[in-house]
C-alpha angles and dihedrals in degrees: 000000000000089000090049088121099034110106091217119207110214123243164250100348077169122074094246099228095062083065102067097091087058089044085054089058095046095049092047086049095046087059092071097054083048086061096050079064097051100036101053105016117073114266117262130217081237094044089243096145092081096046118108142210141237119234106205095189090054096036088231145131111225146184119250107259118283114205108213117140080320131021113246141139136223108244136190117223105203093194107060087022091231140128117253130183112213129188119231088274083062087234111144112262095160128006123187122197110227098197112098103012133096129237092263099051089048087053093047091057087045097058100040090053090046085056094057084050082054107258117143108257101262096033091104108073136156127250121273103162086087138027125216111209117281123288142161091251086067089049095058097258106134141259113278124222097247122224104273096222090054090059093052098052083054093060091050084053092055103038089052095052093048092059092046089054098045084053098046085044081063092062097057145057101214114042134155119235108258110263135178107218113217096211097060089019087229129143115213147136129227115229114199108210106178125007122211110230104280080056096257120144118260098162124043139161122198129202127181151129115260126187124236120312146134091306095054138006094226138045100283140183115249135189112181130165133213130189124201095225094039084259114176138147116228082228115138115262120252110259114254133229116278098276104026119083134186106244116227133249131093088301116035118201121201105252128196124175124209087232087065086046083046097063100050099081088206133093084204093047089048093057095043096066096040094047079054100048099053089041092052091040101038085049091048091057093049085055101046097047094040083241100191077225115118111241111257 
């Protein structure tokens, strides 16, 4: 099983769907640790200055570092759902309560505390080259104090994914780190199968967890495959896990919601469908693209 060493924490306790209004917060106040990353890295072709981590050990998303007169990054504590600035040792210098105040007074404490680290006043500012869908938040309205237990069924989430994601890095030779990108709030990784001969990619699978969208009404786990030159097989797709389904279009992505993990009562039996899914979908885009990769 392709999960065996993973110490696996069991969810969701929590029907996901109930979960989508604190997903909502984190993603606003992700965004905000997004925009340390633009506003102080240098700008990448793929936009990666702004993607963040997860730190397992803190249970918290976080910023990449940002050298100014000290390095430090900008982190999310799920738990107590506040910002909290940490030097490179990840030990607390700052930390800002989200609950009860509005975007611009966030940004306001941001930037004065940046000040302090060395940065100019206005240095600090939050993203405009994407849009994430409306919300209160944009309109002024507060932070909420999100429900606690909800929290902490994100950071399971998270946790969990990270730990996927260390494990399917393993099988491969040319894998990405593993990001959360702030626009679509996923953590992946991207997983670079054949190069052409500058040393470009011309063959990639991706697999993440992606939180809800026009594809699914609830966080799910994805695995999709793209080819430079729009290169795929009719062969048939590899049949999926009960629960998981491939969704339809030109090119089809492996799809497998929470609510299907939620119903299984086990931590092994958990594991066990997920450690399925990304074999069988991960096998089927090898397929479909002719990786030179040998199936798992």
């Amino acid at each position: 099983m392709l999960l065996h060493n993973v110490h696996w924490i069991h969810n969701p306790h929590i029907a996901p769907t109930l979960l989508n209004p604190t997903i909502n917060y984190l993603h606003r106040a992700a965004q905000f640790l997004a925009a340390m990353g633009h506003s102080f890295l240098p700008h990448r072709s793929d936009d990666s200055q702004t993607a963040l981590v997860w730190k397992r050990e803190q249970q918290a998303l976080s910023s990449q570092p940002i050298p100014l007169q000290t390095t430090f990054r900008l982190t999310l504590a799920y738990a107590t759902f506040e910002l909290i600035f940490v030097d490179d040792q990840d030990e607390p210098i700052e930390r800002i309560a989200l609950s009860g105040r509005s975007q611009p007074e966030l940004i306001a404490k941001i930037q004065s505390f940046t000040q302090q680290l060395g940065a100019t006043p206005h240095q600090f500012q939050p993203i405009t080259h994407y849009k994430l869908p409306s919300h209160p938040i944009d309109d002024g309205t507060p932070f909420d104090t999100p429900n606690p237990k909800h929290l902490q069924e994100m950071t399971a989430y998270r946790t969990n994914m990270s730990l996927i994601l260390d494990n399917v890095r393993t099988l491969f030779q040319h894998t990405s780190p593993i990001h959360i990108w702030p626009h679509h709030f996923d953590s992946a990784v991207l997983i670079t199968l054949d190069h052409d001969k500058a040393g470009q990619p011309i063959k990639t699978i991706g697999v993440g967890l992606a939180i809800p969208d026009d594809l699914c009404t609830t966080p799910y786990l994805y695995i999709s495959h793209w080819t430079r030159e729009n290169i795929t097989t009719n062969k048939p797709l590899f049949k999926l896990p009960d629960g998981a389904h491939w969704t339809q279009g030109e090119r089809p992505i492996a799809l497998l919601s929470i609510s299907q993990i939620a119903l299984l009562k086990g931590t092994a039996e958990q594991k066990t469908l997920i450690s399925h899914f990304l074999i069988s979908g991960i096998n089927a885009s090898l397929d479909q693209i002719q990786a030179s990769q040998h199936r798992l």
